[in-house]
MARBA-3410 file (N, C-alpha, C, O; in Angstrom, 1 decimal):
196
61.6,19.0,30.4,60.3,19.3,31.0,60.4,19.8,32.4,59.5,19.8,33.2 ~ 61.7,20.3,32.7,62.3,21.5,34.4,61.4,22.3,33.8,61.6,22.8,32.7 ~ 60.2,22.5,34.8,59.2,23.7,35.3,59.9,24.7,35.9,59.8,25.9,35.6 ~ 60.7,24.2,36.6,61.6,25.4,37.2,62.6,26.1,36.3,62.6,27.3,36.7 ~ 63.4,25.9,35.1,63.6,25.6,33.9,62.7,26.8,32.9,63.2,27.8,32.4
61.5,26.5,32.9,60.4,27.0,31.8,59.8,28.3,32.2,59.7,29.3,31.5 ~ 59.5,28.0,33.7,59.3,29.3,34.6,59.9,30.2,34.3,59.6,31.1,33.6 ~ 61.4,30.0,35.1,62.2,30.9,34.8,62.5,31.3,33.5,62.5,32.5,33.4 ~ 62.6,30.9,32.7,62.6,31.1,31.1,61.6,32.3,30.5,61.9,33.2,29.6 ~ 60.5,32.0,31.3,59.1,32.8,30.7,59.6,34.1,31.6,59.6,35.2,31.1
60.0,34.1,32.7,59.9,35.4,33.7,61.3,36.1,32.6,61.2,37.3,32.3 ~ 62.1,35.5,32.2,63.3,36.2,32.0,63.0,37.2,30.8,63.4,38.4,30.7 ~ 62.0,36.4,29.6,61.6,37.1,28.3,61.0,38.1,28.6,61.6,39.1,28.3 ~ 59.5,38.1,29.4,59.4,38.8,30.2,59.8,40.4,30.5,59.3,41.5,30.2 ~ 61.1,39.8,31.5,62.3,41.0,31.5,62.5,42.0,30.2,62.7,43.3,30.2
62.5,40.6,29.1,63.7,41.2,28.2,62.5,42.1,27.0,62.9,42.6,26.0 ~ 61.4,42.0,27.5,60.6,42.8,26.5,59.5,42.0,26.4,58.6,42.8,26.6 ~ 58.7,40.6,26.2,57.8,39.9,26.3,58.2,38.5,25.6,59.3,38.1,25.1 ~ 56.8,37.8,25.6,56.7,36.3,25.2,56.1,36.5,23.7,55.2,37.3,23.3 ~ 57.2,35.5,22.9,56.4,35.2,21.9,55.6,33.6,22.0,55.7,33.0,23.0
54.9,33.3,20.9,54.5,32.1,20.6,55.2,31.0,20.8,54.8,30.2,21.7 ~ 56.4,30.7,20.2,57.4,29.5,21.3,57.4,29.7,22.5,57.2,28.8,23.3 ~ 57.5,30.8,22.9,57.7,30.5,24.5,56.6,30.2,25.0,56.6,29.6,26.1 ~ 55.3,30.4,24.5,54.2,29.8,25.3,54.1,28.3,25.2,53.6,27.6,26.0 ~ 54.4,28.2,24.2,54.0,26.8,23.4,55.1,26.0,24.2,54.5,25.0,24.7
56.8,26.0,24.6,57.4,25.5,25.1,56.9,25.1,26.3,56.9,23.9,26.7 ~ 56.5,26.3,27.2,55.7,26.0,28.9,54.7,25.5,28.6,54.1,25.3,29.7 ~ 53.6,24.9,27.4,52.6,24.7,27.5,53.0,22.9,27.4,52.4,22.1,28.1 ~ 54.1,22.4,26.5,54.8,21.4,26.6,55.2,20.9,27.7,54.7,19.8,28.1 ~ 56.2,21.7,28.4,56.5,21.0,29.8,55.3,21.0,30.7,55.1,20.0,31.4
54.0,22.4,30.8,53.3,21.6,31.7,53.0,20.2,31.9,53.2,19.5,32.9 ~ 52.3,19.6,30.3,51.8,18.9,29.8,52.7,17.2,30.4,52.3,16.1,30.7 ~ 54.0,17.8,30.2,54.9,16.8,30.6,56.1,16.6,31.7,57.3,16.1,32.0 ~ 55.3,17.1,32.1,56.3,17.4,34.1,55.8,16.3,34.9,54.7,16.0,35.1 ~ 56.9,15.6,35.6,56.5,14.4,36.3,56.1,14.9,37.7,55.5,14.1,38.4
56.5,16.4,38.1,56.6,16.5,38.9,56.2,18.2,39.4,55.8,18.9,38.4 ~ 56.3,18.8,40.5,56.8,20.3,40.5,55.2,21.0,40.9,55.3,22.3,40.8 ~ 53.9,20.6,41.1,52.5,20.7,40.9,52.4,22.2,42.2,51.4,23.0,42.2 ~ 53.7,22.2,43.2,53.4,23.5,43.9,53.8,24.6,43.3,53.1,25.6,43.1 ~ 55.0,24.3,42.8,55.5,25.4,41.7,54.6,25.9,40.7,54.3,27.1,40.6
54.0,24.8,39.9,53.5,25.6,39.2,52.0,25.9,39.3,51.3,26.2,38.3 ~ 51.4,25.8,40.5,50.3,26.2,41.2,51.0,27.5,41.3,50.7,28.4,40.5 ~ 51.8,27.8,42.3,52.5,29.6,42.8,52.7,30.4,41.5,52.4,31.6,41.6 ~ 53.5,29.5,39.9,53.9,30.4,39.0,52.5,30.6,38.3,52.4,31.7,37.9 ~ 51.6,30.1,37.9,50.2,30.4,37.3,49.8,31.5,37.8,49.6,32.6,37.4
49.6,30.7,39.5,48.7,31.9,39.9,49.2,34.0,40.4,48.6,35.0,40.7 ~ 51.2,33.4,40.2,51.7,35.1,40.1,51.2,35.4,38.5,50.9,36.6,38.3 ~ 51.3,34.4,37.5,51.1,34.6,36.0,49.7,35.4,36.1,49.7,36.5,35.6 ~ 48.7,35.0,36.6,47.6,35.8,36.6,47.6,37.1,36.4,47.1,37.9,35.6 ~ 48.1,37.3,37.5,48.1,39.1,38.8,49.1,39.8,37.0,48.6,40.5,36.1
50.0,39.4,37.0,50.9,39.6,35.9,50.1,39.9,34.6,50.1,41.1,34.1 ~ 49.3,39.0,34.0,48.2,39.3,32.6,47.4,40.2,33.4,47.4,41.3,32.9 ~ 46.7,40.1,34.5,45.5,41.6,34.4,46.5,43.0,34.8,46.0,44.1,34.7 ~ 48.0,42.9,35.4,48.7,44.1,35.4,49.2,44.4,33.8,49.6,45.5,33.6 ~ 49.2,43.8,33.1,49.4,43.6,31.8,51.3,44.2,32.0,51.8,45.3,31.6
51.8,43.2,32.8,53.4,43.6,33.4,54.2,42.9,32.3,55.4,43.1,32.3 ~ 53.6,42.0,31.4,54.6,40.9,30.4,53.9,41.1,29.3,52.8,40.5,29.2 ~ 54.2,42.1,28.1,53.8,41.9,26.8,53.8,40.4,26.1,54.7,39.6,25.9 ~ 52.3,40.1,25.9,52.5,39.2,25.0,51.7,38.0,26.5,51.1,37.0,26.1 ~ 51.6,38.1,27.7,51.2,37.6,28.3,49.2,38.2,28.9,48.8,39.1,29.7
48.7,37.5,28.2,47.5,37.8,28.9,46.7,36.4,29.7,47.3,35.3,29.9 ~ 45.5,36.7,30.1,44.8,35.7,30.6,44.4,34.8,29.7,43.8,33.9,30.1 ~ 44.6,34.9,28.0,44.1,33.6,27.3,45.6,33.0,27.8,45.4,32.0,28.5 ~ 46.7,33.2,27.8,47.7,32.2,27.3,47.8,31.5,29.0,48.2,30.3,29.3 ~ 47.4,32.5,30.0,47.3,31.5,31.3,46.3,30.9,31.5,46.3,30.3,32.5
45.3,30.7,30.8,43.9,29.7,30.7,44.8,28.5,29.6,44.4,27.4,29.6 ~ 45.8,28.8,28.8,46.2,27.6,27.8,47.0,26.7,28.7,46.9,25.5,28.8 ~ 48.2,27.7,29.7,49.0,26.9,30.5,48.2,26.3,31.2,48.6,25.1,31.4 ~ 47.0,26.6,31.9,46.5,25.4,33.4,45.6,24.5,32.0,45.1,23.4,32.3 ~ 45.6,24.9,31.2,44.6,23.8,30.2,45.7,22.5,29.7,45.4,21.4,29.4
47.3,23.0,29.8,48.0,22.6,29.4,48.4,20.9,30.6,48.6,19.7,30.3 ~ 48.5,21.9,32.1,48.6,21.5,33.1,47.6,20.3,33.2,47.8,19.2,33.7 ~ 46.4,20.7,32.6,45.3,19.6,32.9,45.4,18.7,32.0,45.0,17.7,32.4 ~ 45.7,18.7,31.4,46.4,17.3,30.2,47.7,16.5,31.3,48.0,15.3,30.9 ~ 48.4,17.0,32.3,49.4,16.3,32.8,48.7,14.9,34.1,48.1,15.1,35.1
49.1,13.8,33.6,48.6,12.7,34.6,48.8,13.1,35.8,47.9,13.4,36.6 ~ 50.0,13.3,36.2,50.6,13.9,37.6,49.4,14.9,37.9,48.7,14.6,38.8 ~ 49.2,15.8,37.5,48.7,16.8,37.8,46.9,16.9,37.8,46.3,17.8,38.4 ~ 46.1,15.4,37.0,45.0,15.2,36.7,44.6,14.6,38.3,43.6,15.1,38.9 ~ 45.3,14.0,38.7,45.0,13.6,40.2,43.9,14.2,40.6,43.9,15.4,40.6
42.7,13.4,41.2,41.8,14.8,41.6,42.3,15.1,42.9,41.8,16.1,43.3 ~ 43.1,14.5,43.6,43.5,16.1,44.8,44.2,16.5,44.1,43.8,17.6,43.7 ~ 45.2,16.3,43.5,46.0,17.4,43.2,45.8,18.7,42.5,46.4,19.8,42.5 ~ 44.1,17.9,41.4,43.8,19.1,40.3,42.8,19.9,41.2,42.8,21.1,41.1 ~ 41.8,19.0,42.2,40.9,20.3,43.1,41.9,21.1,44.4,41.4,22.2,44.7
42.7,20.8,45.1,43.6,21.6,45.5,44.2,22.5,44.9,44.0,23.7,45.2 ~ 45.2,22.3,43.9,45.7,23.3,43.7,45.6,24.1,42.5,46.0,25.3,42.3 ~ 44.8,22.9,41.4,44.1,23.9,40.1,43.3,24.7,40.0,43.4,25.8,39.4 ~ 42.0,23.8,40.9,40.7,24.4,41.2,40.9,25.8,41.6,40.0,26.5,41.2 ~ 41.8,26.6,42.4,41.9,27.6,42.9,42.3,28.8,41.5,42.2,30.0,41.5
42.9,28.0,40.4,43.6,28.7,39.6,42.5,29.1,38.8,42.3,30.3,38.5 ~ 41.7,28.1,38.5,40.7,28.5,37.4,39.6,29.5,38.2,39.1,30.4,37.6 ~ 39.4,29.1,39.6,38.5,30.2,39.9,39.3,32.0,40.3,38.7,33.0,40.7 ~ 40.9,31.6,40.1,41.4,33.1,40.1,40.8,33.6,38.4,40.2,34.7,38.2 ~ 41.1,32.4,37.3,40.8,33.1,36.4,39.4,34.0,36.0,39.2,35.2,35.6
38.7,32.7,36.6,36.6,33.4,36.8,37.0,34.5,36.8,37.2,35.2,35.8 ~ 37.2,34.8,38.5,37.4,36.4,39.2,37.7,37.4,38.1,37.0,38.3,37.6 ~ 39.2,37.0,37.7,39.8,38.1,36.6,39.0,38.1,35.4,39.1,39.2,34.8 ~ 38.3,37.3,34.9,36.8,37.2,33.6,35.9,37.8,34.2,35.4,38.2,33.2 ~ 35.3,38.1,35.0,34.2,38.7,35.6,33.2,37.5,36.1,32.0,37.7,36.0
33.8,36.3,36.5,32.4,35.2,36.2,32.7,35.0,37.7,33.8,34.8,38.1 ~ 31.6,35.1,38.5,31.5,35.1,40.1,31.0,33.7,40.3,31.3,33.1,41.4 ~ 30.4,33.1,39.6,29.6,31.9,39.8,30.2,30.9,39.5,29.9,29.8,40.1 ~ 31.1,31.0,38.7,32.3,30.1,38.5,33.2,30.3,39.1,33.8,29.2,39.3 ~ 34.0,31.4,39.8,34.6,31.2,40.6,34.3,31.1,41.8,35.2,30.9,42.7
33.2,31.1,42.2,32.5,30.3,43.2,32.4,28.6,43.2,32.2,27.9,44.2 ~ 32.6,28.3,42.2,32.2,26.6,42.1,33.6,26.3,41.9,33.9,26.0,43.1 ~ 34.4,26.2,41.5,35.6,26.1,41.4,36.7,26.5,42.9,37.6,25.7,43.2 ~ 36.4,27.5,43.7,36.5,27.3,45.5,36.2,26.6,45.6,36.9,25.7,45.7 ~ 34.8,26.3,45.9,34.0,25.5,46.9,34.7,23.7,46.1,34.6,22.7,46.9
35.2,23.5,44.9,35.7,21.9,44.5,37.2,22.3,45.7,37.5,21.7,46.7 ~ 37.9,23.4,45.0,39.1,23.1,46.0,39.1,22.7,47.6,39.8,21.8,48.2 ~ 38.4,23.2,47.9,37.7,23.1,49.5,37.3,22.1,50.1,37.5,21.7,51.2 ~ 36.2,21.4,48.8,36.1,20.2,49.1,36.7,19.2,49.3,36.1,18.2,49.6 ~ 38.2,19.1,49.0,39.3,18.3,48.6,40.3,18.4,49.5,41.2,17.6,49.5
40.2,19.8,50.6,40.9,20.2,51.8,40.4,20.9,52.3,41.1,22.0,52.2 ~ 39.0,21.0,53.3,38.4,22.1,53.9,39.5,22.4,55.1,40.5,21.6,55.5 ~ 39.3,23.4,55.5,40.1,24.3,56.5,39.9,25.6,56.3,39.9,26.2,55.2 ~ 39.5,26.0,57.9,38.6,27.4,57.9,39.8,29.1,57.4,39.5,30.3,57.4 ~ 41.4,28.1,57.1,42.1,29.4,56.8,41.8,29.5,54.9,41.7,30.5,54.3
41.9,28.5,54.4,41.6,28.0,53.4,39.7,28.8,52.6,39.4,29.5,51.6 ~ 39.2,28.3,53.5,37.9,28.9,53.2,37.7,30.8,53.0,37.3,31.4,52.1 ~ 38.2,31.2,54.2,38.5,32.3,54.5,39.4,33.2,53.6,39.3,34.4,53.5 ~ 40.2,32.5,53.0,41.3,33.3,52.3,40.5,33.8,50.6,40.7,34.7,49.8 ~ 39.4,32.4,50.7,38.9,32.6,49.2,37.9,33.2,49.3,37.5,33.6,48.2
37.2,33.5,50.3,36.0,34.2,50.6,36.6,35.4,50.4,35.9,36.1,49.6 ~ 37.6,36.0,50.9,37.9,37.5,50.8,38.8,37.6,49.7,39.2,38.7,49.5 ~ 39.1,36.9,49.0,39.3,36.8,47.3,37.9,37.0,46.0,38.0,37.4,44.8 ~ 36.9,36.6,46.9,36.2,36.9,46.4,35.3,38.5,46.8,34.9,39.2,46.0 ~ 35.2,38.6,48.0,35.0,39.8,48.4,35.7,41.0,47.9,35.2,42.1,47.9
36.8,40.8,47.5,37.6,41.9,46.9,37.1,42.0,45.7,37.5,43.0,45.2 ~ 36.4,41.3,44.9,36.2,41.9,43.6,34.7,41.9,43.7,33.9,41.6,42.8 ~ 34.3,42.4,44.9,32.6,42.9,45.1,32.0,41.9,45.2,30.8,42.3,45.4 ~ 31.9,40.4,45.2,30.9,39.5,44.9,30.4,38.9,46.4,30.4,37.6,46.5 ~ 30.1,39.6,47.4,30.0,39.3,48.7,29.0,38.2,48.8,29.2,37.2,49.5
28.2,38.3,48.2,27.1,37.1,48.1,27.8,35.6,47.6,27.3,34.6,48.1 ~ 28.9,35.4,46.7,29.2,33.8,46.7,30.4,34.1,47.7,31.0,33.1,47.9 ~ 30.7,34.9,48.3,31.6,35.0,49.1,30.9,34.4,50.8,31.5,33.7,51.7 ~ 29.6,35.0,50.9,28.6,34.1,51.7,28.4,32.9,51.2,28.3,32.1,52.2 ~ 28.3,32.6,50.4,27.9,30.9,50.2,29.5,30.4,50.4,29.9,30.0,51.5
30.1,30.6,49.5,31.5,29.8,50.2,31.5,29.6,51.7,31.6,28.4,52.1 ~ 31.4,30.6,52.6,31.4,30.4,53.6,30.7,29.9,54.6,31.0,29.8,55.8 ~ 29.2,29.4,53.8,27.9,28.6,53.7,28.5,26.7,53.8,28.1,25.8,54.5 ~ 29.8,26.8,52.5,30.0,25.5,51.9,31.0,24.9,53.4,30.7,23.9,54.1 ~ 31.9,25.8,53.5,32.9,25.6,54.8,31.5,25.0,55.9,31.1,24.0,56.5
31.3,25.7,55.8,30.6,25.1,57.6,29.6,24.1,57.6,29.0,23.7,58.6 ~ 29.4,23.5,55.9,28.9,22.3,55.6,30.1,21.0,55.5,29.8,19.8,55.3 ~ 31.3,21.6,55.8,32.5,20.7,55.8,32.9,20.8,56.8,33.9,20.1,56.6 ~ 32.9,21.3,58.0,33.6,21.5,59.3,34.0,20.0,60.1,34.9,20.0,60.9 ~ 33.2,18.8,59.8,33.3,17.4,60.3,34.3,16.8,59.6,35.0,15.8,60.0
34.4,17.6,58.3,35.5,16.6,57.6,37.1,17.1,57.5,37.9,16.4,56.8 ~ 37.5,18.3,58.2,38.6,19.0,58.4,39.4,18.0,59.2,39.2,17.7,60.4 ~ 40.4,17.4,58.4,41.4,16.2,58.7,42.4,17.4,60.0,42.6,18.6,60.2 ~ 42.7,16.4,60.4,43.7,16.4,61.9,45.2,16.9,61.4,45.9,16.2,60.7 ~ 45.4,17.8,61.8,46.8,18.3,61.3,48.0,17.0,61.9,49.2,17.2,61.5
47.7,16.0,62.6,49.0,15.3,63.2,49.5,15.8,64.2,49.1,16.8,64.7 ~ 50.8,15.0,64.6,51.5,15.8,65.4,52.5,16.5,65.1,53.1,16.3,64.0 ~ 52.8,17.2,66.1,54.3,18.5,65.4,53.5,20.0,65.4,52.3,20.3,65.7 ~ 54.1,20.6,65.2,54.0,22.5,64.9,52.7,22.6,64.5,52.2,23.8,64.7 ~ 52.0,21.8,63.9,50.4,21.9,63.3,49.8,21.5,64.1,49.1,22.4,64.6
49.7,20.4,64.5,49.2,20.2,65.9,48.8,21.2,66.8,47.6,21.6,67.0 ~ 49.7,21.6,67.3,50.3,22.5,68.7,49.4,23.8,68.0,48.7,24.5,68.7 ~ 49.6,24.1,66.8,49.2,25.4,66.5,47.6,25.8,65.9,46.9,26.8,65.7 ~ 47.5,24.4,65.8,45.7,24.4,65.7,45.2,24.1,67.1,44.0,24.4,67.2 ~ 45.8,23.7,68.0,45.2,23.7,69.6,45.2,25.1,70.4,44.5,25.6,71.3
46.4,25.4,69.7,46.2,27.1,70.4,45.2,27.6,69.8,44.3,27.8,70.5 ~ 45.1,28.0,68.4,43.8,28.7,67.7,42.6,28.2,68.3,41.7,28.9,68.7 ~ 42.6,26.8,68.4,40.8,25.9,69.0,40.9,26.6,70.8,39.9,27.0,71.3 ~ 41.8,26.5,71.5,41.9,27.0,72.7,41.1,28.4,73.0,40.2,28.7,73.8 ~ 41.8,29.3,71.9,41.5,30.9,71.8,39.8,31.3,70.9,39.2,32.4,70.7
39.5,29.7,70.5,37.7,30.3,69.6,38.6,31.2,68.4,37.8,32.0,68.0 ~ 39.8,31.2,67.8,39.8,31.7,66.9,39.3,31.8,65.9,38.9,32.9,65.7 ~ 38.9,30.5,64.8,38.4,30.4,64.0,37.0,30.8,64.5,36.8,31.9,64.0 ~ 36.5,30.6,64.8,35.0,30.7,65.3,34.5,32.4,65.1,33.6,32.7,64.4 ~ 35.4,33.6,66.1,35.2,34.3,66.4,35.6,35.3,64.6,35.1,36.4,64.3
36.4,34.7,64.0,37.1,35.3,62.7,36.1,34.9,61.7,35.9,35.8,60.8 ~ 35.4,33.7,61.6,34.2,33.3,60.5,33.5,34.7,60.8,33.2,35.5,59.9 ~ 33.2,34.9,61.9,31.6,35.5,62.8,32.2,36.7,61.9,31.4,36.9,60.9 ~ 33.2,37.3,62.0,33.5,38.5,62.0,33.4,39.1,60.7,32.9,40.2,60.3 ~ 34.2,37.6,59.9,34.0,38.0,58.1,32.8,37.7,57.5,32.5,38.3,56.5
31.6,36.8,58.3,30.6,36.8,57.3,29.7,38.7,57.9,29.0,39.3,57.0 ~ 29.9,39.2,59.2,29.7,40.1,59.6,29.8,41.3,58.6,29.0,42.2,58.6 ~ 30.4,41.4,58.1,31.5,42.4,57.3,30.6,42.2,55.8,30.0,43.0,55.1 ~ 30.9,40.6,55.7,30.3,40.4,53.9,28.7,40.6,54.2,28.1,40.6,53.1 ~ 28.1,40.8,55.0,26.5,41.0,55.2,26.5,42.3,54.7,26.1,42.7,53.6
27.2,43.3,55.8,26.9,44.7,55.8,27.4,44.7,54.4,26.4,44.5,53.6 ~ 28.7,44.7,53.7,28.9,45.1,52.5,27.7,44.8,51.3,27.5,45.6,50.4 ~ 27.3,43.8,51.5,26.3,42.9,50.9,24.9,44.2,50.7,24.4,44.8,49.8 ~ 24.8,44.2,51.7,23.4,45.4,52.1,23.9,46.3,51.5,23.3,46.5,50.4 ~ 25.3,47.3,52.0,25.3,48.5,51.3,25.2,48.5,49.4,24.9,49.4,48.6
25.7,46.8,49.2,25.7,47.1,47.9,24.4,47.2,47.0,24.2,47.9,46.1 ~ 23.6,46.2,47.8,22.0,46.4,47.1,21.5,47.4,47.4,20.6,47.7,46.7 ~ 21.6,48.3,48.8,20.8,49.6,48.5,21.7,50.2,47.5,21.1,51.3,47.1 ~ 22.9,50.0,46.9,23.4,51.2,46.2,22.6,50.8,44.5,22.7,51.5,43.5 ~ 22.0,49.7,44.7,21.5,49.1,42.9,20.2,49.8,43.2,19.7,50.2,42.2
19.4,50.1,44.3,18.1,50.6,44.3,18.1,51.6,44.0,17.1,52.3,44.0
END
């Protein structure tokens, strides 16, 4: 049940011309039964994605990566609710995106977020969503963040520290929210005069 192992396994068929049916069924097994590995296979789903809508792996589409994180969601390790709203929640709302469902991939950010708000975090999904036109939950996400700004845990000390004091020093975040909801307004507008 090496993810690392199964990954690689899936990337190599892949290579060699595409995935049949065992090989999905094999990675849908080790999701299911991995004690461990929940970054990895947060990073390999979510390249699996980009991969089924480039349609780059015969045999790989967005059902069999909706089976893997379904697969994933059967694993205790991985059922954890931080572990499943951090790093699942982001998966299912890449899938929304790639299905056309804005509203869902809107609720599905805003659980991850809620499980680790941080304004780089917020930001990254906001313009994840903005790239597929949906500027409006792309404003609400960014609605949800600044309903969470009290609960943004303390990086500690060390390099995170030091480097969230520089950003808080410089108004970074502050001046970068301003700028991206700035941007999703105007786009926002140009898009509804373009439906009139």
């Amino acid at each position: 049940y090496d993810l690392q192992v199964a990954f690689n396994y899936v990337s190599v068929r892949c290579m060699l011309g595409g995935i049949d049916a065992d090989t999905k069924t094999r990675l849908e097994v080790a999701l299911r039964r991995t004690p461990h590995s929940v970054l990895l296979t947060n990073q390999w789903l979510s390249a699996a994605i980009g991969m089924a809508q480039q349609k780059a792996c015969p045999g790989l589409g967005l059902a069999e990566v909706r089976d893997w994180v379904g697969a994933a969601l059967q694993n205790p390790v991985i059922m954890d609710p931080n572990v499943r709203n951090q790093d699942v929640e982001p998966l299912l709302a890449q899938l929304a995106l790639a299905q056309g469902e804005p509203d869902e991939a809107l609720r599905h950010f805003d659980l991850a977020l809620r499980a680790l708000p941080s304004p780089d975090t917020a930001a990254r999904q906001a313009v994840m969503l903005a790239e597929h036109e949906y500027f409006a939950q792309a404003l609400r996400h960014l609605d949800t963040y600044e309903s969470l700004r009290g609960q943004i845990r303390d990086p500690g000390r060390g390099m995170g520290w030091v480097h969230a004091r520089v950003l808080e020093s410089q108004g970074y975040w502050p001046h970068e929210m301003a700028h991206l909801r700035e941007g999703l307004r105007e786009a926002l507008q140009q898009q509804q005069a373009g439906v009139k």
